[in-house]
C-alpha positions in Angstrom: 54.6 2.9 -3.3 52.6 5.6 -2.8 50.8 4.9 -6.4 50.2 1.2 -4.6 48.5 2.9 -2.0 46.2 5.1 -3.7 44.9 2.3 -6.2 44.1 0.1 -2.9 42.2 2.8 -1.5 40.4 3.6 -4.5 39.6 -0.1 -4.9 38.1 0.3 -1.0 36.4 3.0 -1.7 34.8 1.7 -5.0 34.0 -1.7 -3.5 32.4 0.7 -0.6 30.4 2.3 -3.4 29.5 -0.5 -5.1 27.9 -1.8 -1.7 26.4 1.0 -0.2 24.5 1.6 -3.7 23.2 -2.4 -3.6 21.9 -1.1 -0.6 20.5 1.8 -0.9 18.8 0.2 -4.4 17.5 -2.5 -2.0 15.8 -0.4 0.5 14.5 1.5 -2.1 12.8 -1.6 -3.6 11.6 -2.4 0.2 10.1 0.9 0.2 8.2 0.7 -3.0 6.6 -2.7 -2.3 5.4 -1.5 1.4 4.5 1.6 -0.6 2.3 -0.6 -3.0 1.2 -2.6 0.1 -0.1 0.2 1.9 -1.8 1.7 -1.4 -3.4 -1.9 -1.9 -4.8 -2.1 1.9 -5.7 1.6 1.8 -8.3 1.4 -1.6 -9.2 -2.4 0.0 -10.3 -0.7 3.2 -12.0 2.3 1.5 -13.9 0.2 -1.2 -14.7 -1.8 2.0 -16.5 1.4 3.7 -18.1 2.5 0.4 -19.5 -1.1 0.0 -20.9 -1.2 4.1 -22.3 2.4 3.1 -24.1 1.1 0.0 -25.2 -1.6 1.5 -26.8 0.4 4.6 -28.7 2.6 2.7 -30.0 -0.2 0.8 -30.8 -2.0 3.8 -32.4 1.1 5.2 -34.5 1.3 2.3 -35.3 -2.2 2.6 -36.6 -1.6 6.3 -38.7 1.3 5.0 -40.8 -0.3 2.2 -41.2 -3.3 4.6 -42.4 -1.1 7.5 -45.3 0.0 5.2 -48.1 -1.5 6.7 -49.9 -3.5 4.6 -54.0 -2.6 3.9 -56.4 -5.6 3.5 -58.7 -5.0 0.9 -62.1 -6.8 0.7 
């Protein structure tokens, strides 16, 4: 009897196991792809600011060499 007991609760407690680790394994996969997610819309948003920053000084640059005044020869 008491040999019939201890295999059903080892068979809870493995089935238990077995679940918990699913799981577990599934939030960790939830966590990695957020993880990559994040990583993704961090480097999009600071190639984002280094492209606006290029792009200012260029259009800065721009504004100077067209704010040269022109001289009229002849």
């Amino acid at each position: 009897m008491k040999t019939m007991i201890t295999e059903a609760a080892k068979d809870i407690i493995r089935k238990f196991d077995q679940e918990l680790f699913s799981i577990l394994r599934e939030d960790v996969k939830k966590f990695r792809q957020n993880h990559q997610d994040n990583m993704i819309n961090f480097n999009t948003k600071r190639f984002d600011m280094e492209l606006k920053q290029i792009l200012a000084a260029e259009l800065e640059q721009f504004r100077k060499q067209s704010a040269t005044p022109l001289v009229k020869v002849g």
